[in-house]
C-alpha positions in Angstrom: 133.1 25.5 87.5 136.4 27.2 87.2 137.0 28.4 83.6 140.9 28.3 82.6 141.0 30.0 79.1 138.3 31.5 76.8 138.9 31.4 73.3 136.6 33.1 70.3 136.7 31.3 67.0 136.0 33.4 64.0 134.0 31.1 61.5 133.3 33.1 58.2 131.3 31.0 55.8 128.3 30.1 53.8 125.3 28.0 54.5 124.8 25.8 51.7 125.4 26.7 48.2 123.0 29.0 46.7 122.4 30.3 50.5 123.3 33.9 51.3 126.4 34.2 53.1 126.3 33.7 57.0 129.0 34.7 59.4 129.3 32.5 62.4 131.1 32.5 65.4 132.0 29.9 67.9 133.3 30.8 71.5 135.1 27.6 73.1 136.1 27.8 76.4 138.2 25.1 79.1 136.3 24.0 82.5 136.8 22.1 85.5 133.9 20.4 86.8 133.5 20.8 90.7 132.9 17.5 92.0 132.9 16.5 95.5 134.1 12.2 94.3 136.9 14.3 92.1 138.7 15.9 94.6 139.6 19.8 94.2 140.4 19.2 90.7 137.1 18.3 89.6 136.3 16.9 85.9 137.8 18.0 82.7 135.7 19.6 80.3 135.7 21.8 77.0 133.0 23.8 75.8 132.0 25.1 72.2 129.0 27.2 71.6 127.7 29.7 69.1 129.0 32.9 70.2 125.3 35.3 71.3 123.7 36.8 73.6 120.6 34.3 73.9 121.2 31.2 76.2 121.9 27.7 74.2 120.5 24.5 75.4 123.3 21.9 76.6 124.2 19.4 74.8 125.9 16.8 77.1 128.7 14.6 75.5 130.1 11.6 76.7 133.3 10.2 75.3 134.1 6.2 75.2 136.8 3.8 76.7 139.9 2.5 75.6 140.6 -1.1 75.9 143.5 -0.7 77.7 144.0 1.4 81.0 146.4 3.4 80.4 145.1 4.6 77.5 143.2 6.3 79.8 145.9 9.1 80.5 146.1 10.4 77.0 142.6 11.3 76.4 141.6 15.2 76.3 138.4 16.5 76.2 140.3 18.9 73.0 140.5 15.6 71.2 136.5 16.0 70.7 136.2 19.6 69.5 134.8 18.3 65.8 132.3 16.5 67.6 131.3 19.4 69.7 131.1 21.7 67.1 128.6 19.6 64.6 126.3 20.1 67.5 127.4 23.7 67.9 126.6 24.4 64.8 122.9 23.3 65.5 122.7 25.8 67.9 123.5 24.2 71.2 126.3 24.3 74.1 128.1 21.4 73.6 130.3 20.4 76.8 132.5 17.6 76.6 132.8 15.7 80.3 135.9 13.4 80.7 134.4 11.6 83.4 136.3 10.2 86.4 139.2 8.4 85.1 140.1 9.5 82.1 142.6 12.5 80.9 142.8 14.7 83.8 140.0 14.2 85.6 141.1 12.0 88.7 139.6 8.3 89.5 141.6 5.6 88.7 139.6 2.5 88.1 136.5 3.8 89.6 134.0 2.6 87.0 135.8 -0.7 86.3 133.1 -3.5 85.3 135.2 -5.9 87.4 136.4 -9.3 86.2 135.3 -10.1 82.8 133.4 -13.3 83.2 130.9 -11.7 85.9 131.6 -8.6 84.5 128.9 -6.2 86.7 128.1 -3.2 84.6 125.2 -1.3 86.7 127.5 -0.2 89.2 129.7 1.0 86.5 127.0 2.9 85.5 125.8 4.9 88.4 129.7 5.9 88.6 129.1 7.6 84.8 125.5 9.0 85.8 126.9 10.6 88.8 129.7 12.5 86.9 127.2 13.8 84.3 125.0 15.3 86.6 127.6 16.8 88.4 128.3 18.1 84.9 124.9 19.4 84.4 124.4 20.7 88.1 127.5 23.3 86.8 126.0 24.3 83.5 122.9 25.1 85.4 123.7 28.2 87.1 125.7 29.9 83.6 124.5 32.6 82.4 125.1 31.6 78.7 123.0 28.5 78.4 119.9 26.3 79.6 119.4 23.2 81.0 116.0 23.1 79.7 115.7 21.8 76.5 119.1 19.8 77.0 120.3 16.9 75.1 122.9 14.2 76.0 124.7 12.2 73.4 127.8 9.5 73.7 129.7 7.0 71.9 130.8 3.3 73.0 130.6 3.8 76.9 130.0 7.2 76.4 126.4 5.8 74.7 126.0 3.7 77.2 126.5 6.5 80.2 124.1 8.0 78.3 121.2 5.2 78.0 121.9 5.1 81.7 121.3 8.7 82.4 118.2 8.7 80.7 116.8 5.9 82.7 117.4 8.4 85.9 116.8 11.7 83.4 117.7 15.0 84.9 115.0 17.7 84.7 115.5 19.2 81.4 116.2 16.1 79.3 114.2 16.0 75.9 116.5 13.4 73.9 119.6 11.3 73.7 121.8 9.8 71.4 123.4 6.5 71.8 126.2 5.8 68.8 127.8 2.6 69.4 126.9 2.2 73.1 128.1 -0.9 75.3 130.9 -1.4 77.7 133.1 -4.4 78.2 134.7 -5.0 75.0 138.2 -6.6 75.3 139.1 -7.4 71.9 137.3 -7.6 68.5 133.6 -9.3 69.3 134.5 -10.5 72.5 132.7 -8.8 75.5 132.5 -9.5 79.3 129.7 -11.4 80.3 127.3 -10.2 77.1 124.3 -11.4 79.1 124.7 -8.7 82.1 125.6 -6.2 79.9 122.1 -6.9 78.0 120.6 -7.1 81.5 122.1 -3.3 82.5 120.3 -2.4 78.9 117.3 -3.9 80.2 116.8 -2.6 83.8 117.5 1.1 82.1 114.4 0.4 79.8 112.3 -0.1 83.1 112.4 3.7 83.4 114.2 5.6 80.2 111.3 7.4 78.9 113.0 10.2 77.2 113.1 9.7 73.3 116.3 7.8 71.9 118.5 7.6 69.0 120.5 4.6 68.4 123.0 3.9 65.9 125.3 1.0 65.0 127.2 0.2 61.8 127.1 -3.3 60.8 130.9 -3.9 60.4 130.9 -2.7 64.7 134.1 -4.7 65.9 133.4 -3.5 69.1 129.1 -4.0 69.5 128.0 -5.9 66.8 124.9 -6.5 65.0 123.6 -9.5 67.2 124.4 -8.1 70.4 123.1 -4.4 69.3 119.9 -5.7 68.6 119.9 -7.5 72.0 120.7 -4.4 73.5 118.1 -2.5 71.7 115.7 -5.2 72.6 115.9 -6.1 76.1 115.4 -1.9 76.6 112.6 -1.6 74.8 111.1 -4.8 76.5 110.9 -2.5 80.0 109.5 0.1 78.1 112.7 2.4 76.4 111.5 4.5 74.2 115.0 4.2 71.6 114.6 4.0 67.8 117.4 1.7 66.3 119.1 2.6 63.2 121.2 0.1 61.5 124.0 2.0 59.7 125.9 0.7 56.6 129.1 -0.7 56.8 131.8 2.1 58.1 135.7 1.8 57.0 137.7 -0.8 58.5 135.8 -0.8 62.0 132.3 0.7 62.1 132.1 1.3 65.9 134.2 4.0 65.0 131.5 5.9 62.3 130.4 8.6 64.8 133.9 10.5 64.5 134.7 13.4 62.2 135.9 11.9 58.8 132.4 10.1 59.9 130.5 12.9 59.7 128.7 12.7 56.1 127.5 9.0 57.4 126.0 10.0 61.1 124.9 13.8 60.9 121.8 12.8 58.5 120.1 10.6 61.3 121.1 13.2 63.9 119.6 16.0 62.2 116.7 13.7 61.3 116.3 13.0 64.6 116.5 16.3 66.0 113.8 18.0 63.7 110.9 15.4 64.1 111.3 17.1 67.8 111.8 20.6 66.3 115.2 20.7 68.3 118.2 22.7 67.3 118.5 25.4 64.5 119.5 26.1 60.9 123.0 24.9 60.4 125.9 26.9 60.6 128.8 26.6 58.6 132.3 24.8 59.6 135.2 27.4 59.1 136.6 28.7 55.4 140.1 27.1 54.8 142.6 30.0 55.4 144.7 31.2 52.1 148.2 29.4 52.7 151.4 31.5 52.7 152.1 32.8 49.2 155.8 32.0 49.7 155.1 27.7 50.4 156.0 25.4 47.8 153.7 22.7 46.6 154.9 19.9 49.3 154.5 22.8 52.1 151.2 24.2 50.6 150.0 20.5 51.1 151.4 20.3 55.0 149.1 23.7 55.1 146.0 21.8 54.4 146.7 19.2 57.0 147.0 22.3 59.6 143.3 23.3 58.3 142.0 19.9 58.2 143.3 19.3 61.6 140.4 19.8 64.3 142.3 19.4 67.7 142.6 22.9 69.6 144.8 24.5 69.9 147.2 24.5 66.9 149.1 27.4 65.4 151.2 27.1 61.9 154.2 29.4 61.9 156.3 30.2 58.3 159.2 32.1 57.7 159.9 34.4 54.8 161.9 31.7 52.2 159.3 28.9 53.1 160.0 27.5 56.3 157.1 26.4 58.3 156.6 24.1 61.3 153.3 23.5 62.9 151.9 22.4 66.4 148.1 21.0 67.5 146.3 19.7 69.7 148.1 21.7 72.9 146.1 22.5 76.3 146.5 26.8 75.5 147.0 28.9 72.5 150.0 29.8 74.0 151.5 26.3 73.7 150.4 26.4 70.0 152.2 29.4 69.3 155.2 28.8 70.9 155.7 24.9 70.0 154.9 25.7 66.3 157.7 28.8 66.3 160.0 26.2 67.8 159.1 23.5 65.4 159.5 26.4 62.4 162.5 27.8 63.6 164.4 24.5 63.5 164.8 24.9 59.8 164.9 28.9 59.5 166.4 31.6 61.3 163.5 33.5 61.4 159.4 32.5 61.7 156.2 34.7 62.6 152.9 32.8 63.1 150.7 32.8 60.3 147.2 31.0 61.9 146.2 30.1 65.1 143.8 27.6 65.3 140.8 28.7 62.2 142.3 33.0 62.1 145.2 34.3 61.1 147.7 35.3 63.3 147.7 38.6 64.4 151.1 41.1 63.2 153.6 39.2 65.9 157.7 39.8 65.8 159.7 37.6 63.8 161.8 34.7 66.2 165.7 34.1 64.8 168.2 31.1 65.3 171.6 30.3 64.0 170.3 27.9 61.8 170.6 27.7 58.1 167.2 27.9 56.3 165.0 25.1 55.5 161.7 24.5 54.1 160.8 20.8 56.5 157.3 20.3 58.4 
């Protein structure tokens, strides 16, 4: 593993109300997974933990799969850093694995199902298992967290990379989480050959013992009700050990309810879950919203709480002294943050300092200037 930034999130909150304040922190930190079928640049990864001194047990997350190819491309581990931190709050090392294929991580079309009609979805499966223990054979040897005691938890074909792991469970495995787990789905309820993909769920079952959590919504456009159950039964029928929650309804498309605006929904049967195995520990809190600049206006205070309510590292806000602002997320460094959100600011005003970088406020930094005339615009 070759780490390529590390980042420490200051998270100053409280617990619930009427708890006594807690201060958390949250250290974050960009990876490459070595791996041999990945060439020299490995796997992508991103990493969010509680920041200590004790070693946290992993918790393994696998992401899902576009519909389209090259959708592929524009996927960043970064894009899942409010999923990973609802189970860093709990008190584990979540790693996020883009496996081979998607964002950077090399692959191409190496865990294609095939062609739809005899759509074969084992093989596709051994290509996801193979890039999560490659994952986990890197978190082994840190110093900062344990394999033992490690969970693994995915969503769509992330879920079902992660039903398939546990059928061929690493050392260390005590539960998994399968939100909305299939593969094969080319349009709204229509997916390659159902009955193989049922049959993959079934030959898992054969020799998944670790305990399971599965949850669907029952508006999944993606996995629906029918074919969940189907799922859920052919893997118990060899012997899965998986309990199946049906979820209520979820917005327009439930398969996407395990996502952050999602959060009130799934995070009760997770921690539900994770306490009848007395995993994980008392919750820490998500970070206080920042002040915003005393000299916005209304419409730019607003802007403001779209910076805070964004969750895609890195983003910076930047703000000049008459009310000019611009602001940047979701880029691969802080450094990108900073600079793309001066640039963005400094479009409108002739001179911009960065207020916040991703959840802290900017340290004291010197003020940028243009020949541009003044303007308060996003």
């Amino acid at each position: 593993m070759i780490p390529s930034r590390k980042l420490l999130v200051l998270i100053a909150a409280f617990m619930l109300a009427g708890a006594p304040a807690r201060a958390a922190e949250f250290y974050t930190e960009d990876l490459r997974i070595p791996m041999v079928e990945a060439g020299p640049q490995g796997l992508e990864a991103f990493l969010v933990r509680p920041v200590g001194t004790k070693r946290y047990p992993l918790a393994l997350l696998s992401h899902g799969s576009p519909r389209k190819f090259e959708d592929r491309a524009t996927m960043s581990a970064h894009k899942y850093y409010g999923i990973a931190l609802e189970y860093a709050r709990r008190g584990f090392a979540a790693l996020v694995v883009m496996r081979r294929g998607y964002g950077t991580s090399p692959g191409g079309r190496v865990d294609s199902v095939g062609g739809c009609a005899k759509a074969a979805y084992l093989p596709a499966a051994a290509v996801a298992v193979a890039d999560l223990r490659a994952a986990i054979d890197a978190m082994a040897h840190r110093a900062d967290l344990t394999t033992s005691g490690m969970i693994a938890a995915g969503h769509s074909a992330g879920g079902f990379a992660t039903v398939a792991l546990s059928a061929q469970a690493p050392a260390g495995l005590v539960a998994a989480i399968n939100f909305a787990g299939g593969r094969g789905s080319r349009n709204d309820d229509d997916v390659c050959n159902p009955d193989g993909l049922v049959q993959a769920f079934a030959t898992f079952g054969k020799s998944s013992r670790v305990p399971m959590l599965w949850v669907y919504a029952s508006n999944d456009s993606y996995f629906g009700p029918d074919l969940a159950r189907r799922l859920h039964d052919g893997f118990r029928a060899g012997g899965g050990n998986a309990r199946f929650v049906a979820a209520p309804a979820y917005g327009d498309d439930g398969h996407y309810l395990y996502s952050v605006a999602g959060r009130p929904q799934w995070t009760p049967y997770l921690d539900a879950f994770l306490r009848e195995r007395g995993l994980g520990n008392d919750l820490l809190s998500l970070p206080d919203p920042l002040p915003p600049p005393r000299q916005l206006n209304e419409a730019a205070r607003a802007e403001f709480a779209r910076y805070l309510a964004s969750l895609q590292p890195h983003k910076a806000f930047a703000v000049s002294p008459n009310g000019g602002y611009g602001w940047r997320a979701g880029r691969a460094t802080t450094e990108e943050a900073r600079r793309d959100s001066l640039a963005a600011c400094m479009k409108w005003s002739p001179s911009c300092t960065l207020y916040a970088v991703d959840d802290q406020l900017a340290e004291p930094s010197q003020a940028r200037s243009t020949d541009q005339s003044a303007r308060a615009r996003p």
